[in-house]
N, C-alpha and C positions, 0 to 999 in steps of 0.2 A: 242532528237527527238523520235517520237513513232514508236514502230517496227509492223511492220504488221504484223500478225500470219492467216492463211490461213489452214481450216480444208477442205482436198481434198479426196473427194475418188469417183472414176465414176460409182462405182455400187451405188445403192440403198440400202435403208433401213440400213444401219450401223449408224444409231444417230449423224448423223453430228450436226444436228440444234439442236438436244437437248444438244449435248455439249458444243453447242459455247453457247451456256444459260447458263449452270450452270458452265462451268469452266467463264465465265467470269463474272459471279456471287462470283464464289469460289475467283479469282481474286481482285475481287470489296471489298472483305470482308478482304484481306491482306492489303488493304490501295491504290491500282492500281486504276487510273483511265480508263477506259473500255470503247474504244466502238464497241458495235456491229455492224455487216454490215450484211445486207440482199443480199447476190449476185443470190439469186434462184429466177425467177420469181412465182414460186410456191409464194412464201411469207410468208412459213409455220414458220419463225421465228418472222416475224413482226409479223404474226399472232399470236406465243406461249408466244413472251416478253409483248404483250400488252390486252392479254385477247380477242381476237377477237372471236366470236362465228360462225359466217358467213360474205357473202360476204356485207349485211348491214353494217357490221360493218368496212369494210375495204372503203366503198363508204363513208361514214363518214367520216373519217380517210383520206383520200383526198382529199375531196372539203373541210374539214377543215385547211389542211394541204397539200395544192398544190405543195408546194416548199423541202418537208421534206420528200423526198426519192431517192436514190438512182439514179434511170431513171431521174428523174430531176436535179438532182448536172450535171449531164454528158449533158443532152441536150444541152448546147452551141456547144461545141465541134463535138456534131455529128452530128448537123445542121450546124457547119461551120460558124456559127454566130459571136460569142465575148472567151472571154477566162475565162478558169474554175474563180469560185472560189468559195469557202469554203461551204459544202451542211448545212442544216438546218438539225440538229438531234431533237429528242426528248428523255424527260424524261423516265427511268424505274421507277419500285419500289423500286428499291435496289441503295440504293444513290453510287454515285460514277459510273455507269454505265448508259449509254448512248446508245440510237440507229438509225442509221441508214435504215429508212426501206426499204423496194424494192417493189418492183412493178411487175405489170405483162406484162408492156409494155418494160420490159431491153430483155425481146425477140424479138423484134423489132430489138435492135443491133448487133445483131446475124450474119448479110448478110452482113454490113456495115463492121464490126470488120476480118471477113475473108477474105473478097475481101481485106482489109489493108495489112494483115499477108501474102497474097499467091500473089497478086503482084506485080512483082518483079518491076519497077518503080512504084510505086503508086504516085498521085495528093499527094502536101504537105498536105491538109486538112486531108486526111486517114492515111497521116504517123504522125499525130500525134494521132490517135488513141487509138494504142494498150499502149501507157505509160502514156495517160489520166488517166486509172483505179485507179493507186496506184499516180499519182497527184493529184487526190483531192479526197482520202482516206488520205492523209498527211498534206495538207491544212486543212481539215478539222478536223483531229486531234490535228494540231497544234494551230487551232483557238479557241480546246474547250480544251486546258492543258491535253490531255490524254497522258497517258503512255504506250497501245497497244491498236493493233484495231485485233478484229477476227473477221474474215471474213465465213460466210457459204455461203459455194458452192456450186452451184448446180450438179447434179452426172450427167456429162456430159462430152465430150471433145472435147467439140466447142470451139470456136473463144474467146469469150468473156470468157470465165471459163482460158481459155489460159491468156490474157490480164492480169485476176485480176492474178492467180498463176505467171504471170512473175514479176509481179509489188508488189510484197509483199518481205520480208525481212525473214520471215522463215516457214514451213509450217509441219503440222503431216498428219497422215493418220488414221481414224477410220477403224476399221476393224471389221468382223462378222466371228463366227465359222462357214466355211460351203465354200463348193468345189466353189460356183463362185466368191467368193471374193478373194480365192486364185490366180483363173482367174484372176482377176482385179489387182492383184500386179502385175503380170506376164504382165500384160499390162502398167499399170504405168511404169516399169521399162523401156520400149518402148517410149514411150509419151513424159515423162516429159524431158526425156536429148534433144530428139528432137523438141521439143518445147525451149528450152533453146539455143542451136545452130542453130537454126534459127533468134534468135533473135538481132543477132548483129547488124545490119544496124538500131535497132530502139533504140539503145543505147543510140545515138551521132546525130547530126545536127538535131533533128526534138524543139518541141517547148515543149512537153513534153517527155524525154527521159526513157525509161526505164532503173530499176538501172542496174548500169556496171556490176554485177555477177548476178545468179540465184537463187534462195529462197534458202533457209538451210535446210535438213528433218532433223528435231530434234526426232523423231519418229512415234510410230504407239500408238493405242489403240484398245486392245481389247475389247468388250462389246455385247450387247446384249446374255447372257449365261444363263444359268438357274443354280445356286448355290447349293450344296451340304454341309452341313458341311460347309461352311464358303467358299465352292472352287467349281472349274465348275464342274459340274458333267462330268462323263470320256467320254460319246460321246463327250460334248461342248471340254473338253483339248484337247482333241484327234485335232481335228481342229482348236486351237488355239496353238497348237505347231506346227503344222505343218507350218499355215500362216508366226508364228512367223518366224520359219526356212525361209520359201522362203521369208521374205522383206530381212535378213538376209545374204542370197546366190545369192539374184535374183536383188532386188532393189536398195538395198546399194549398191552394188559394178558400177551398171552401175548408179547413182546419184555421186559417189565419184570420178568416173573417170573426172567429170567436178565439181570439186570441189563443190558440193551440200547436202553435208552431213556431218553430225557434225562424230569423229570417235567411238568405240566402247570406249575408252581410256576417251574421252570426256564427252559421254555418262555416265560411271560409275563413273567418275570423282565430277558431277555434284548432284549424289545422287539419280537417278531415277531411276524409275521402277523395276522389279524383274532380265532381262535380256536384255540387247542390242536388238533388240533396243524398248523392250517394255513399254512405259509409265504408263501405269497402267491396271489394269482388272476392267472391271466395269460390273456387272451383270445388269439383268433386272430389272427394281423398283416395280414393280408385281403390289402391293397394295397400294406402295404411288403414283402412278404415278396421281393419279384421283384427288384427295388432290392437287398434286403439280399444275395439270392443273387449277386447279378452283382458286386456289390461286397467279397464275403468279409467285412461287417461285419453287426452284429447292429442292425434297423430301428430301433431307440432310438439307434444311434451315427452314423445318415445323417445329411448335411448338408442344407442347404436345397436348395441348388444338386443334391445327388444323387438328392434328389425326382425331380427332374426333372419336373414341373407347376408349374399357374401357380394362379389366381386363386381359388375357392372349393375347389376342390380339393384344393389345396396348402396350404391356411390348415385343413382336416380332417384333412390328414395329419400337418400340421407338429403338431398336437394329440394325435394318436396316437402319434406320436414319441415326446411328449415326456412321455405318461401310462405309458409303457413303460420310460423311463428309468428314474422315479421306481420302477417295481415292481424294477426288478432292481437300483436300488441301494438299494432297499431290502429286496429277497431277500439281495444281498450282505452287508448289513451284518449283518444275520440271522446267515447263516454264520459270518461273523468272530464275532459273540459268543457264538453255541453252541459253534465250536468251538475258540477260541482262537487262530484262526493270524493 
């Protein structure tokens, strides 16, 4: 069965949506079947997997494709109508990956999905809400032969961002050098246990249960840094050892108290990242990122030719390339042995 992986972080701007790209690109590329899921009503990932340039392009992309996104797989269920079943994905470029798009009406579920979660007798119809999310994210993985679904999420901690994080199988955390993402660990740590102990009542008797434990933190990722020699420059470390320390002191320990985190033991066991519980460093893409966008591939998978430079320039790049490969399939390989798929 396919495991759901679930990239969470409630602040902004730490590259969530570019990494569910390119790790499940990097993924797609070790032989994994992948699929994407859009949980942001932004839709900045439908938007990044499929080339979209503006909202033309996404109005297309709907009335071509009414049935092939995400708010739509769910609408039975939160109309109360008929019962899930299996969403219509679409094609990538990169064979072997798949996506699921989203929409910008999944905020719509927003009032639906809370009123479910807060109370305390709800109508059978709302209690089968919150464990719809990861019911047909499963159905529908298991209807297209995949072997994990990544999920991006939106940086929030609503109702529905709850729903998908309870309903997935393991989940990391991106993270940014810099004082309020340290906030937001220090907040996650708060959150997510409580989010998990509250969940019990939608475990058991509804029509869709959510799973009997809580997601797994298999780690964190550091990223967006500016590179020095090969390493962050000492502002960026300065604030990515410190982050690193508090998921470390602060988020581990209150995720492990409800059995939600892989251990430090496990972790190195597995072969990842430089430290507990770091999964890898990934700098900024500076100059390939513009390449990457216009080509719908992730700047480690550019060719020489899609450079498009020549002589010292393209001899830095081709460098960058190819130090980028090596992080994400070496993030990839990570994943597969934390979490078995």
């Amino acid at each position: 069965m396919a495991k759901i992986v679930s990239l969470f972080n409630h602040k902004g701007g730490v590259s969530k949506t570019t990494t569910t790209f390119n790790l499940g690109w990097a993924l797609a590329s070790l032989g994994k079947r992948v699929l994407l899921v859009d949980g942001d009503p932004q839709c900045n990932l439908t938007g990044m997997v499929l080339g979209f340039d503006g909202k033309s392009d996404f109005d297309v992309f709907y009335t071509q494709n009414p049935d092939a996104n995400l708010c739509a797989g769910l609408a039975p269920v939160f109309a109360s109508q008929q019962a899930l079943a299996p969403a219509r994905v679409v094609a990538t470029t990169k064979p072997g990956m798949q996506l699921l798009a989203g929409h910008i009406d999944l905020a719509d579920y927003e009032a639906q999905m809370a009123v479910a979660f807060t109370t305390p007798v709800a109508l059978p119809a709302l209690r089968n809400l919150p464990g719809s999310v990861g019911a047909l994210l499963r159905m529908t993985a298991q209807e297209n032969a995949v072997d994990v679904v990544l999920v991006d999420m939106s940086p929030s901690i609503g109702a529905f961002n709850q729903a998908v994080f309870l309903g997935s199988d393991f989940f990391f955390v991106p993270t940014s050098p810099d004082y309020f993402c340290l906030l937001a660990v220090d907040s996650l740590a708060k959150v997510l246990p409580k989010w998990n102990a509250g969940a019990t009542s939608f475990r058991s008797g509804v029509t869709y249960p959510l799973p009997p434990n809580g997601p797994t933190f298999i780690g964190m990722i550091s990223q967006k840094y500016r590179p020095r020699n090969g390493s962050p420059a000492k502002a960026f470390q300065h604030w990515i050892d410190v982050v690193k320390t508090r998921v470390g002191s602060s988020l581990v320990p209150a995720l492990a108290a409800q059995q939600m985190s892989v251990t430090a033991k496990q972790f190195e066991s597995a072969g990842c990242g430089d430290t507990p519980f770091n999964l890898a460093n990934i700098a900024d893409f500076n100059g390939l990122i513009a390449r990457s966008q216009a080509l719908q591939k992730p700047p480690f998978a550019l060719s020489d030719f899609e450079l498009q430079v020549g002589g010292e320039v393209l001899e830095n790049m081709k460098k960058s390339r190819d130090d980028f490969n090596k992080t994400f399939e070496g993030l990839a390989k990570s994943v597969i042995a934390l979490t078995g798929i």
